[in-house]
SEPA-530994 format. One record per atom (N, C-alpha, C): residue number from 1; atom name; x, y, z. Coordinates in steps of 0.2 Angstrom, whole numbers, plus 5000, padded with zeros to 4 digits. Each point is the difference from the previous one (the first is absolute). Layout:
N
+-----+------+------+------+------+
|   n | atom |   px |   py |   pz |
+-----+------+------+------+------+
| NUM |   CA |    X |    Y |    Z |
...
+-----+------+------+------+------+
***
This chain:
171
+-----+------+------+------+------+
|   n | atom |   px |   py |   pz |
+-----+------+------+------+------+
|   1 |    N | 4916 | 5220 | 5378 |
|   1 |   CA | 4995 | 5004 | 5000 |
|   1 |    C | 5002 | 5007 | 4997 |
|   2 |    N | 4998 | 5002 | 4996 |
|   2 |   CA | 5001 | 5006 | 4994 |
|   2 |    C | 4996 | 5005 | 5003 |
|   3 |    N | 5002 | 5005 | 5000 |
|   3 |   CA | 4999 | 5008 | 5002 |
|   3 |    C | 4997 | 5003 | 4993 |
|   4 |    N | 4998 | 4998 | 4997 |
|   4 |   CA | 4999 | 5005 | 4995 |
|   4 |    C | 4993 | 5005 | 5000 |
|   5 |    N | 4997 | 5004 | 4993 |
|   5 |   CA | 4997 | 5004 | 5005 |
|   5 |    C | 4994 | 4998 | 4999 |
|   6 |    N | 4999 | 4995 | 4996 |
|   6 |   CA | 4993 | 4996 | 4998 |
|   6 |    C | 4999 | 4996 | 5007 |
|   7 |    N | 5003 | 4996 | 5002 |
|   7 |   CA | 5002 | 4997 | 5006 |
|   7 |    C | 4998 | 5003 | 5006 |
|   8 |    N | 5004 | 5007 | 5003 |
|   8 |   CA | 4996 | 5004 | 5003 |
|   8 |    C | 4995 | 5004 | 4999 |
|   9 |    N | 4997 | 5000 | 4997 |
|   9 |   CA | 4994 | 5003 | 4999 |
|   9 |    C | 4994 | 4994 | 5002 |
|  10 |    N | 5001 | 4995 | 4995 |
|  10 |   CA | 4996 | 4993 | 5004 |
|  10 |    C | 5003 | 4998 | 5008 |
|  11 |    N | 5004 | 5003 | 5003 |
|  11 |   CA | 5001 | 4999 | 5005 |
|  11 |    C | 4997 | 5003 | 5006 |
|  12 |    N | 4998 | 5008 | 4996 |
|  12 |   CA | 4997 | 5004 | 5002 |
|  12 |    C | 4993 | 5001 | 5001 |
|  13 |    N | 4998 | 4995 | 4994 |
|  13 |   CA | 4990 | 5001 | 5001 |
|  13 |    C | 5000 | 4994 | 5002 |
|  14 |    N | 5004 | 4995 | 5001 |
|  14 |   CA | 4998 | 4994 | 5006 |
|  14 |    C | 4998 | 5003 | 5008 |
|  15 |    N | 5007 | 5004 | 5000 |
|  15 |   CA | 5002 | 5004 | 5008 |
|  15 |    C | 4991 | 5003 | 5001 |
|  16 |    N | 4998 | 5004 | 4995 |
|  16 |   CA | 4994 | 5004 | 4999 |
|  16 |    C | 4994 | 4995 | 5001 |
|  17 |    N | 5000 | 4994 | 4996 |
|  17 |   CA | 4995 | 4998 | 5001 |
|  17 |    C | 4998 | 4996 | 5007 |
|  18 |    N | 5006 | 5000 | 5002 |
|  18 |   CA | 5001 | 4996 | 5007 |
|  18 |    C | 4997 | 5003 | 5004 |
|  19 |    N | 5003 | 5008 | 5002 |
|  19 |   CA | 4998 | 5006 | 5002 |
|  19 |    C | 4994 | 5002 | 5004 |
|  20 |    N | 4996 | 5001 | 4992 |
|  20 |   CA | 4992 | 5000 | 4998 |
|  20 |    C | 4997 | 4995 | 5003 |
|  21 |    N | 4999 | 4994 | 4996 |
|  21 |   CA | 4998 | 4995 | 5005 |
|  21 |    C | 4998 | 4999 | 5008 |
|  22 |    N | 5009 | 5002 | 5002 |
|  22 |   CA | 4996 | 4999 | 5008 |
|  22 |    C | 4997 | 5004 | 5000 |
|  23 |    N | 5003 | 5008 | 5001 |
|  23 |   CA | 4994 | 5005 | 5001 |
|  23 |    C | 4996 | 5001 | 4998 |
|  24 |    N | 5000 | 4998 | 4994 |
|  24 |   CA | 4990 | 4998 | 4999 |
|  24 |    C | 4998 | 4999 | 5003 |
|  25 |    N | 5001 | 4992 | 5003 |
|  25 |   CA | 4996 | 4995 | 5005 |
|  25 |    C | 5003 | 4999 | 5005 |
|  26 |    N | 5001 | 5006 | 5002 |
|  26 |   CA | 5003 | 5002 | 5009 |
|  26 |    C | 4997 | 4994 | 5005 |
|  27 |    N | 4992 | 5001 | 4999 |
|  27 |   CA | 4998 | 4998 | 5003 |
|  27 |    C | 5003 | 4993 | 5004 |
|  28 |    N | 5001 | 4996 | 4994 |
|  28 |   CA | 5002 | 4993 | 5001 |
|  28 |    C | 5007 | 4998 | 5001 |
|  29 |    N | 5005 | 5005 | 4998 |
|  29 |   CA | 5009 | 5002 | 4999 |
|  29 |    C | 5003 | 5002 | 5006 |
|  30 |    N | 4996 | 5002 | 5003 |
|  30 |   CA | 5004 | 5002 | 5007 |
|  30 |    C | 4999 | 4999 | 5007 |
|  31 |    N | 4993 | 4998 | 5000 |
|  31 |   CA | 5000 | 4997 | 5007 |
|  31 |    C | 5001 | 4995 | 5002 |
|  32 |    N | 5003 | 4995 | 5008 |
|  32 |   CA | 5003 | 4995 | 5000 |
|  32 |    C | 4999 | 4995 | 4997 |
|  33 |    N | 4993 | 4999 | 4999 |
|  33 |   CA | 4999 | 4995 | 4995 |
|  33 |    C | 4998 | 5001 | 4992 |
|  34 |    N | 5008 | 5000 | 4995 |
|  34 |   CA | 4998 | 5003 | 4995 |
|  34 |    C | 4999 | 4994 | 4994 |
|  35 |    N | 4998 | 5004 | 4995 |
|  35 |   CA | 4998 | 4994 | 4993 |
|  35 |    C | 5003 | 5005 | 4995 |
|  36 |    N | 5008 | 5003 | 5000 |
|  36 |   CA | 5002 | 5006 | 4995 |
|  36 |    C | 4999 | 4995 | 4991 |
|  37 |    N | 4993 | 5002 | 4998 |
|  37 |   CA | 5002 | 4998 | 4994 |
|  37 |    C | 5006 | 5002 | 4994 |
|  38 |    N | 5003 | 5005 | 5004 |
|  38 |   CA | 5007 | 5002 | 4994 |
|  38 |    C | 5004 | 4995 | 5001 |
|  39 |    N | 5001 | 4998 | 5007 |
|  39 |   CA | 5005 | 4993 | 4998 |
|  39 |    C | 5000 | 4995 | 4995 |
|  40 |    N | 4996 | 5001 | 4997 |
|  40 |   CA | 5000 | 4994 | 4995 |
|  40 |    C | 5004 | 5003 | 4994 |
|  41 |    N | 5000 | 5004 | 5000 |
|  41 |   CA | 5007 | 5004 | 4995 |
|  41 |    C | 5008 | 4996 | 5001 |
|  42 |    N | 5001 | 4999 | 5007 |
|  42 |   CA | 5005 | 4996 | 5002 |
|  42 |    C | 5003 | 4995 | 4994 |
|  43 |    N | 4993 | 4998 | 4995 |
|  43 |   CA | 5006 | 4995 | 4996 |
|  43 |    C | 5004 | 5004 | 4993 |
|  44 |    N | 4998 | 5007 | 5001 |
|  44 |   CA | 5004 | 5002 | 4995 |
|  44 |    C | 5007 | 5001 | 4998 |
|  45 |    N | 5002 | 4999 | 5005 |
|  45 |   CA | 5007 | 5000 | 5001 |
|  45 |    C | 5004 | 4994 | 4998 |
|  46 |    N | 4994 | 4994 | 4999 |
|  46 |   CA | 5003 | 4993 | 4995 |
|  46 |    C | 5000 | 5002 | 4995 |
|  47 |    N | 4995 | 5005 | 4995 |
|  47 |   CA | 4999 | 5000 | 4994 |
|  47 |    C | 5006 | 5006 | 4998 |
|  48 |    N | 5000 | 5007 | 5003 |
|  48 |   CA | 5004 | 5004 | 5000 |
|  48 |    C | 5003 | 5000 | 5006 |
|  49 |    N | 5006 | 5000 | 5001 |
|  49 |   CA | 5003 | 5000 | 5006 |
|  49 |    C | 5002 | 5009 | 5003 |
|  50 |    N | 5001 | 5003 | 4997 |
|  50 |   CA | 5000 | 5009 | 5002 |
|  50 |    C | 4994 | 5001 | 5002 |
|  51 |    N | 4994 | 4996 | 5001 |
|  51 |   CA | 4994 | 5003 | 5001 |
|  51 |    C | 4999 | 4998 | 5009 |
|  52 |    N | 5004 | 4997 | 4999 |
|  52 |   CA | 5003 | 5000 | 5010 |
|  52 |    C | 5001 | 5006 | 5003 |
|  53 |    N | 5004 | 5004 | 4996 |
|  53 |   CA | 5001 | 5008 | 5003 |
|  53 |    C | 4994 | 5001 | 5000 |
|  54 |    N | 4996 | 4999 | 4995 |
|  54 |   CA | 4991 | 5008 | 5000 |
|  54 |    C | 4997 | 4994 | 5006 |
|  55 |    N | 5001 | 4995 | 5001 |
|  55 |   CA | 4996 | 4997 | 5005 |
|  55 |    C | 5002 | 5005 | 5006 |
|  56 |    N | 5007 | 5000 | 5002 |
|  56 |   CA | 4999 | 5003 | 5007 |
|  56 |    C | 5000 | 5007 | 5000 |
|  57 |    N | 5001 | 5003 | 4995 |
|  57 |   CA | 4999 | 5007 | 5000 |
|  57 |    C | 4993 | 5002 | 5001 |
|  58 |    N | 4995 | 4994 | 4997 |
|  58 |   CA | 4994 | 5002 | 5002 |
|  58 |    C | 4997 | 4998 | 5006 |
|  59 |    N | 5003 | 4994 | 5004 |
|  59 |   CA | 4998 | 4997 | 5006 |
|  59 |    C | 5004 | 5005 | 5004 |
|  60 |    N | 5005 | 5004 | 4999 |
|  60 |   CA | 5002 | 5006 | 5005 |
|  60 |    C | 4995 | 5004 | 5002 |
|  61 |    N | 4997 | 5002 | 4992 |
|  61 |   CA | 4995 | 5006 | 4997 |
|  61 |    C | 4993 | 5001 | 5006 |
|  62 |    N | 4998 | 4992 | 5000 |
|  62 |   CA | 4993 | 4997 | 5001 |
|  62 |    C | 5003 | 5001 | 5008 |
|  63 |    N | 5004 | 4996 | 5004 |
|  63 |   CA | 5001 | 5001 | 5005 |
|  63 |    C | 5000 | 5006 | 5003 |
|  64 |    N | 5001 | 5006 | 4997 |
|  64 |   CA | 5001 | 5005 | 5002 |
|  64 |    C | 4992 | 5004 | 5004 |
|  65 |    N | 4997 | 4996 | 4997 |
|  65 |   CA | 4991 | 5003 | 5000 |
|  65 |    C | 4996 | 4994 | 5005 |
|  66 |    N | 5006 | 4995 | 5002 |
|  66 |   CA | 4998 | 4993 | 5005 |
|  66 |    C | 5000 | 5003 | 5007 |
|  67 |    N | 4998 | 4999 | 5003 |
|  67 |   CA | 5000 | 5000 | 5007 |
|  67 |    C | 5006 | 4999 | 5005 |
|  68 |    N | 5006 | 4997 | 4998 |
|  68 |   CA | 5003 | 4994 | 5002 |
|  68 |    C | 5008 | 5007 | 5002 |
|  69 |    N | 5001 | 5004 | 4993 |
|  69 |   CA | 5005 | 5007 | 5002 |
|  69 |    C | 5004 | 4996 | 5000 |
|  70 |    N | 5007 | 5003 | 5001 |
|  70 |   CA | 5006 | 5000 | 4996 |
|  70 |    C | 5002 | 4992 | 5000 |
|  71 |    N | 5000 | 4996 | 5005 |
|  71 |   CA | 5002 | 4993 | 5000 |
|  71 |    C | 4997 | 4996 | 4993 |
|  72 |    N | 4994 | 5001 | 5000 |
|  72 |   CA | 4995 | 4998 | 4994 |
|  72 |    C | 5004 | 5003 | 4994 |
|  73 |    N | 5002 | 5006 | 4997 |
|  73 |   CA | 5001 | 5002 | 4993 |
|  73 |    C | 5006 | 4998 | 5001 |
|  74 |    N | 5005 | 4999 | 5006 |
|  74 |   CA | 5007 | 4997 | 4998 |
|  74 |    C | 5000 | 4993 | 5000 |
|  75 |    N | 4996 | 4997 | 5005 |
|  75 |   CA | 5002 | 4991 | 5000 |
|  75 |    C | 4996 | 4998 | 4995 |
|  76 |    N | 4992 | 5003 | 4999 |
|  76 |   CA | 4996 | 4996 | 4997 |
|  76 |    C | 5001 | 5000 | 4991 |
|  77 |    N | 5003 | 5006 | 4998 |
|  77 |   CA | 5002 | 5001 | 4994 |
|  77 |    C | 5007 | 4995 | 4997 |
|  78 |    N | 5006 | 5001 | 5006 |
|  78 |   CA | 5005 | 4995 | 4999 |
|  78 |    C | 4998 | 4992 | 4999 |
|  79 |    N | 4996 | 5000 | 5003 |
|  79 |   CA | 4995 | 4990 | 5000 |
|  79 |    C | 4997 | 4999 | 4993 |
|  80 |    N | 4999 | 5006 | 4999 |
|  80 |   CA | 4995 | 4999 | 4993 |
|  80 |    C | 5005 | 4997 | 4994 |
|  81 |    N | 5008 | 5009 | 5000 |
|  81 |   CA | 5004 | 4997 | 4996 |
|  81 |    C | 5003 | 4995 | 5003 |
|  82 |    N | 5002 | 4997 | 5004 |
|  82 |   CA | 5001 | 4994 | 5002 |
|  82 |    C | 4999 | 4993 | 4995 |
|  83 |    N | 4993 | 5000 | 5002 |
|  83 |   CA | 4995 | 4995 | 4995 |
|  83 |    C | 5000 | 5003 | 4993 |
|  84 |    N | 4999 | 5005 | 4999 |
|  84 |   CA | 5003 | 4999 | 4992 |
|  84 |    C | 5006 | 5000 | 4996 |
|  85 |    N | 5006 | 5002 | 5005 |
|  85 |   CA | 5007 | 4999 | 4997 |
|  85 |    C | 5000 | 4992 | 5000 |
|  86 |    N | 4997 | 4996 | 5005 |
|  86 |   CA | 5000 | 4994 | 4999 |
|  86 |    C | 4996 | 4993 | 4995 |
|  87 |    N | 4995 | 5004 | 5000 |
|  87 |   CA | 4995 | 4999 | 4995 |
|  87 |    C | 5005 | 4999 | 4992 |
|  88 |    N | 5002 | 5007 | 4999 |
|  88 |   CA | 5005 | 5000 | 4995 |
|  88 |    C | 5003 | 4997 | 4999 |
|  89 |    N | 5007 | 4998 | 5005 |
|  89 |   CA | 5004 | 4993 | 4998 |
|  89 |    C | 4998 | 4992 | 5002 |
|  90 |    N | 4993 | 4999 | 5000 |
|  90 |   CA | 4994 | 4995 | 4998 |
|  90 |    C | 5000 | 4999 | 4995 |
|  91 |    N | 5001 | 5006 | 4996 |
|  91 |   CA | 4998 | 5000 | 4993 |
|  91 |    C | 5005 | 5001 | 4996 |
|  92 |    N | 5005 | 5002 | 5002 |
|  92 |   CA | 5003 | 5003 | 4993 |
|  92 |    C | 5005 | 4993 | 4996 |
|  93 |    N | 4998 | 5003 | 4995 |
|  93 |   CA | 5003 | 4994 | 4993 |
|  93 |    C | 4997 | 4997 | 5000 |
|  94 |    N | 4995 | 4999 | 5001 |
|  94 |   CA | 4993 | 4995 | 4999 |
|  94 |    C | 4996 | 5000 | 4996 |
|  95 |    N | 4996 | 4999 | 4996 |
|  95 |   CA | 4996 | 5000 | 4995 |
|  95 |    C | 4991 | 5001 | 5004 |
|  96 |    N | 4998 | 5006 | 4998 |
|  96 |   CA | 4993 | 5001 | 5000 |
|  96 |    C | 4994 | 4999 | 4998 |
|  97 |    N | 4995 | 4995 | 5002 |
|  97 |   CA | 4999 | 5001 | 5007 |
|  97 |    C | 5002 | 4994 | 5003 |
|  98 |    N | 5004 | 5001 | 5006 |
|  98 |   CA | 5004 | 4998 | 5004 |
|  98 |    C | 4996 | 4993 | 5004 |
|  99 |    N | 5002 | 4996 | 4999 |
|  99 |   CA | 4999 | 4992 | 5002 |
|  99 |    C | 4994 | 5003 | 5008 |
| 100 |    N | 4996 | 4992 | 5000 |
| 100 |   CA | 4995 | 5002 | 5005 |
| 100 |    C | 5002 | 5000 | 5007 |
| 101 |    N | 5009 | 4996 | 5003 |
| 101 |   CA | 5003 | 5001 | 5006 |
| 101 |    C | 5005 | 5006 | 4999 |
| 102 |    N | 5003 | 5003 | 4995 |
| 102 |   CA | 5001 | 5008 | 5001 |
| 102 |    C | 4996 | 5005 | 5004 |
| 103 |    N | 4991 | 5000 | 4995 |
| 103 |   CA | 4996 | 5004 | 5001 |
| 103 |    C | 4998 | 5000 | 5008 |
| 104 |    N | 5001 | 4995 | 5001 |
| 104 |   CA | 4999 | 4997 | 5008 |
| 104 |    C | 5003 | 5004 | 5005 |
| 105 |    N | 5009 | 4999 | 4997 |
| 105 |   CA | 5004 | 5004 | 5005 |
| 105 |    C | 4999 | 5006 | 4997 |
| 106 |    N | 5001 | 5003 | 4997 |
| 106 |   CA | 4999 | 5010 | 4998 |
| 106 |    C | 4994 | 5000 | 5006 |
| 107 |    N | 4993 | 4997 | 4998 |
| 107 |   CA | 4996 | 5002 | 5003 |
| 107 |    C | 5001 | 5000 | 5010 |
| 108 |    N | 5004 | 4998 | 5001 |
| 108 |   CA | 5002 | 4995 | 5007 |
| 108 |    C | 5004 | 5006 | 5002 |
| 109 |    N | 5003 | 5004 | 4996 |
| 109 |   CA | 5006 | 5006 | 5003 |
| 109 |    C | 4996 | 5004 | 5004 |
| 110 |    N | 4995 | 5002 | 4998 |
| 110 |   CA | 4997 | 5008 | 5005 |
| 110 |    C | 4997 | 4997 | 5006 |
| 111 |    N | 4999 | 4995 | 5001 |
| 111 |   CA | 4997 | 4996 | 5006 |
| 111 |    C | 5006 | 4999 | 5004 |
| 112 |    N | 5007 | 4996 | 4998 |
| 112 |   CA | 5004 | 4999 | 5002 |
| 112 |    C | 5003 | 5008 | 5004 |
| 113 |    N | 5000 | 5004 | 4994 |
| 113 |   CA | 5003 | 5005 | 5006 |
| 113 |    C | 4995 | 5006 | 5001 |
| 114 |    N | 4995 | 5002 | 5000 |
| 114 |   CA | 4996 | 5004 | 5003 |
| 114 |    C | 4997 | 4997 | 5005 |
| 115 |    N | 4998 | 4994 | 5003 |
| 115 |   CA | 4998 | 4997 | 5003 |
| 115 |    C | 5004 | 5001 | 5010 |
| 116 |    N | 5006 | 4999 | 4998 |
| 116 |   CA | 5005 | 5002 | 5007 |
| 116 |    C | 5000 | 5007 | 5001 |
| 117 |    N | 5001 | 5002 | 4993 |
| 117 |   CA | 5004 | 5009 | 5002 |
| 117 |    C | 4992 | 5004 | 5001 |
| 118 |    N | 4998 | 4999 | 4995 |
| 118 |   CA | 4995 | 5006 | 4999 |
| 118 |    C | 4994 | 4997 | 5009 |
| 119 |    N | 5002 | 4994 | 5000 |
| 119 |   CA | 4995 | 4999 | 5007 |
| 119 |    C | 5004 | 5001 | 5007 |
| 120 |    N | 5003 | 5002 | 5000 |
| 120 |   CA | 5007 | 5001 | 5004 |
| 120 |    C | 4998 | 5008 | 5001 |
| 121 |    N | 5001 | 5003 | 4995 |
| 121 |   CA | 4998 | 5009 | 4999 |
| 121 |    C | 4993 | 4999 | 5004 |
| 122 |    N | 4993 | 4998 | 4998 |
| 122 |   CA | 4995 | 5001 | 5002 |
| 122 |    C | 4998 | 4998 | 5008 |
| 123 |    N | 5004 | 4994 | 5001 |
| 123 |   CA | 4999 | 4996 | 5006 |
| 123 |    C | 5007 | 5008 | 5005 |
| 124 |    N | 5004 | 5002 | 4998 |
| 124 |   CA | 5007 | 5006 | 5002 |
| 124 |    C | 4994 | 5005 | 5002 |
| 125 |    N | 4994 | 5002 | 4998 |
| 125 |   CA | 4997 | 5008 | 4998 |
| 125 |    C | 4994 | 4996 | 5006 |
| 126 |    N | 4998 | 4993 | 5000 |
| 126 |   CA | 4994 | 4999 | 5005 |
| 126 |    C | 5003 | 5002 | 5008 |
| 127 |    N | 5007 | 5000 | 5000 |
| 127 |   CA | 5003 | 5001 | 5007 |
| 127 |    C | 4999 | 4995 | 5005 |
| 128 |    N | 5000 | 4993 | 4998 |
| 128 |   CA | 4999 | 4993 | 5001 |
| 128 |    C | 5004 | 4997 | 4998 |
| 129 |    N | 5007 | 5001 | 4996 |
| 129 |   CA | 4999 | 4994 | 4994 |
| 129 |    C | 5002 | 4993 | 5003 |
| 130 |    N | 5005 | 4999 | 5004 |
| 130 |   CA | 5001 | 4993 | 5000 |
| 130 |    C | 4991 | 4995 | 5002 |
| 131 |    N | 4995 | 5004 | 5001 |
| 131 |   CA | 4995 | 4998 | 5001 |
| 131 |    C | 4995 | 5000 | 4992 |
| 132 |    N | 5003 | 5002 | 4998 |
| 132 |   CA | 4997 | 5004 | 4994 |
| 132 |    C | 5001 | 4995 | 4994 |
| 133 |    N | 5009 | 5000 | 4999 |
| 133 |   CA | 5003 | 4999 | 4995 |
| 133 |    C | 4997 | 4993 | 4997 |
| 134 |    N | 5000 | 4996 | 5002 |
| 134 |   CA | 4998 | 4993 | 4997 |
| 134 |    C | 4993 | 5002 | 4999 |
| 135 |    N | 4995 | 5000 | 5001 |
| 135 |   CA | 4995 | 5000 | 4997 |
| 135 |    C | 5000 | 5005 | 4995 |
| 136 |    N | 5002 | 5006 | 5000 |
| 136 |   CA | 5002 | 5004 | 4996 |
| 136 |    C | 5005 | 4997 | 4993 |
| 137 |    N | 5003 | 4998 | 5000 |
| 137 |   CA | 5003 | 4996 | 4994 |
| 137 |    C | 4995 | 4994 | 4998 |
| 138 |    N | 4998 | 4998 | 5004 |
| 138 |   CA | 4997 | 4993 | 4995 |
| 138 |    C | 4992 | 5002 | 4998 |
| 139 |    N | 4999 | 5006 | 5002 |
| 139 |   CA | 4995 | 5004 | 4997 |
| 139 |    C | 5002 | 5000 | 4995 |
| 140 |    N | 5006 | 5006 | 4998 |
| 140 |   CA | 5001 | 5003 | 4994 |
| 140 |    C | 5001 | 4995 | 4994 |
| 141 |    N | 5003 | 4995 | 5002 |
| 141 |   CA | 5003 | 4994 | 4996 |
| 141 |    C | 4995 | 4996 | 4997 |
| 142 |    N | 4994 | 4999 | 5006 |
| 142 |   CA | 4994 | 4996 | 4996 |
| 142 |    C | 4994 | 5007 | 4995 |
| 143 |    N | 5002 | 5007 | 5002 |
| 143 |   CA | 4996 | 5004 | 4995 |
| 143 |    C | 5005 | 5002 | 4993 |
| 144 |    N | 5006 | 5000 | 5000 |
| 144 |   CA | 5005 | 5000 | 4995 |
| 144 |    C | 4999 | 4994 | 4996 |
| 145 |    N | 5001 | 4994 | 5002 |
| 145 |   CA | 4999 | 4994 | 4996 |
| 145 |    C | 4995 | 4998 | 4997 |
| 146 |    N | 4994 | 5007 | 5002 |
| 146 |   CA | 4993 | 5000 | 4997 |
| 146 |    C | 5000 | 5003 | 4994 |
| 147 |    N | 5003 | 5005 | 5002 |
| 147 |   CA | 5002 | 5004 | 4994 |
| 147 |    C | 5003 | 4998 | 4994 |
| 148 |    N | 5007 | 4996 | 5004 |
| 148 |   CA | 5003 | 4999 | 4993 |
| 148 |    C | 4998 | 4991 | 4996 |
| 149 |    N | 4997 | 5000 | 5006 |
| 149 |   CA | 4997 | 4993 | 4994 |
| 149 |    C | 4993 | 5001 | 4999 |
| 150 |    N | 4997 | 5005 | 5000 |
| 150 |   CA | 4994 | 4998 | 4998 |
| 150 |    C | 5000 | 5006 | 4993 |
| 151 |    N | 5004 | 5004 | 5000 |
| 151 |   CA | 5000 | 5007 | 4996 |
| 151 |    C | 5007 | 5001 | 4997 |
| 152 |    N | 5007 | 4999 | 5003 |
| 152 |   CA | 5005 | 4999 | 4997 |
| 152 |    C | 5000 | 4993 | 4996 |
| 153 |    N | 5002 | 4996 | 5000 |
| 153 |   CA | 4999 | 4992 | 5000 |
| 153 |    C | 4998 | 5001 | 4989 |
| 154 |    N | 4990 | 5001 | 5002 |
| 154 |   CA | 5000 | 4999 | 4994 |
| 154 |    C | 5002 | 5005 | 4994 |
| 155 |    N | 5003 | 5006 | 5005 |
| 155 |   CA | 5004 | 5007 | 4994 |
| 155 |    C | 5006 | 4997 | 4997 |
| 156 |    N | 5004 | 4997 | 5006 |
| 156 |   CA | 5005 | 4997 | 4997 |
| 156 |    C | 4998 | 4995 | 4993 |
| 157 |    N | 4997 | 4996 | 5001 |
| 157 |   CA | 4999 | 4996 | 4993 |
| 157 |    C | 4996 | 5003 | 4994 |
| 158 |    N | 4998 | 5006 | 5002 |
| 158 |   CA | 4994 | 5003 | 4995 |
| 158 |    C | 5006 | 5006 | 4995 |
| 159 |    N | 5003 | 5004 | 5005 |
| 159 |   CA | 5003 | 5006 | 5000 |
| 159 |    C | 5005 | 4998 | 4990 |
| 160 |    N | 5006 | 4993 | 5004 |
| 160 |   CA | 5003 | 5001 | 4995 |
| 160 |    C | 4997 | 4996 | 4993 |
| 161 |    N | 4995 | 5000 | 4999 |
| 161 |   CA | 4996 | 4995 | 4994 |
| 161 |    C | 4999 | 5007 | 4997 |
| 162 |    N | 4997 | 5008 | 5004 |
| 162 |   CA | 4996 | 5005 | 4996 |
| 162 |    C | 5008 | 5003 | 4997 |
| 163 |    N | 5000 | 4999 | 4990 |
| 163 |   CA | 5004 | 5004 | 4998 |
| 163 |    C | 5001 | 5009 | 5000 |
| 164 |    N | 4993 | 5004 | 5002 |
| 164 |   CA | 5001 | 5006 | 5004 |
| 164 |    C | 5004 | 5001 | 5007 |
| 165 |    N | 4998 | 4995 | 5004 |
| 165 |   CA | 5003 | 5001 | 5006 |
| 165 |    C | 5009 | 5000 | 4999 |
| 166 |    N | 5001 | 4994 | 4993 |
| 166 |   CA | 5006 | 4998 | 5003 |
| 166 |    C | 5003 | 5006 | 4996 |
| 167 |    N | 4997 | 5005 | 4995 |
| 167 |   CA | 5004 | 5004 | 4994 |
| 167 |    C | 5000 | 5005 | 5008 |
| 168 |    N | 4997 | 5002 | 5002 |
| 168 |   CA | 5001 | 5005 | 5007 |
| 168 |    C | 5005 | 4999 | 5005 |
| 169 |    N | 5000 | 4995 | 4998 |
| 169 |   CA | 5005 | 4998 | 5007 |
| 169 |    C | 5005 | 4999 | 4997 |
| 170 |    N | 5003 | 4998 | 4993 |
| 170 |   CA | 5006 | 4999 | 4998 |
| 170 |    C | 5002 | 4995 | 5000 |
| 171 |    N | 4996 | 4995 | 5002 |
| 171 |   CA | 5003 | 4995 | 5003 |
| 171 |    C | 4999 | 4996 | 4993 |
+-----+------+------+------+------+
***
């Protein structure tokens, strides 16, 4: 993963659009039952792997404006890069776009770990949780899995075919 400043800069207006997105649509991003369409960004970090940093600097960003307070901008943002530092070594030295059982598991990361943590945080804030906590994760897990296969899924196969996208992304 290269540092460079073309790199951070695309790491940055991922972070940004990640951001935006939820805050946009607050509405449906932060309450316990969420549908955050910015998770679909998740698989960028197959495609470029530094764009994992701009994921959780903007899932810190977004959480900050969440309901959820400090445990949410710490644990929920750590989940995020989680699932994309992992997404990445899914991907790396692989040839784009990425076989239809990779695409699978990248998309399978932000379920995998936003699903226990981030539902752990909101089940912790209901002042319930061991009451809380299971339904509260296999919420999250069945609305994230919505996200990334229904909206993630087909970007992964689309994303690395567009020669614009891919001149942007350096990849």
């Amino acid at each position: 993963m290269k540092f460079t400043v073309k790199n951070l800069a695309f790491a940055a207006v991922v972070g940004a659009a990640y951001c935006a997105l939820t805050v946009l649509l607050a509405p449906i991003s932060f309450p316990a039952v969420q549908f955050r369409v910015a998770e679909a960004l998740c698989i960028l970090p197959a495609i470029m792997p530094v764009s994992a940093w701009g994921l959780w600097l903007g899932c810190a960003l977004a959480n900050f404006f969440g309901g959820y307070g400090l445990p949410d901008i710490v644990f929920g943002s750590l989940a995020t890069l989680g699932a994309g530092l992992c997404a990445a070594a899914i991907a790396k030295n692989r040839p784009q776009p990425l076989g239809f059982g990779r695409c699978i598991l990248v998309c399978a990361m932000p379920v995998v770990w936003n699903a226990p943590i981030v539902g752990a945080v909101i089940a912790f804030t209901s002042g319930a949780f061991w009451a809380a906590f299971p339904l509260t994760a296999l919420q999250l897990a069945v609305e994230e899995a919505g996200v990334m296969f229904i909206i993630g899924l087909p970007l992964m196969k689309l994303l690395p075919r567009s020669r614009a996208f891919m001149a942007v992304a350096g990849a």
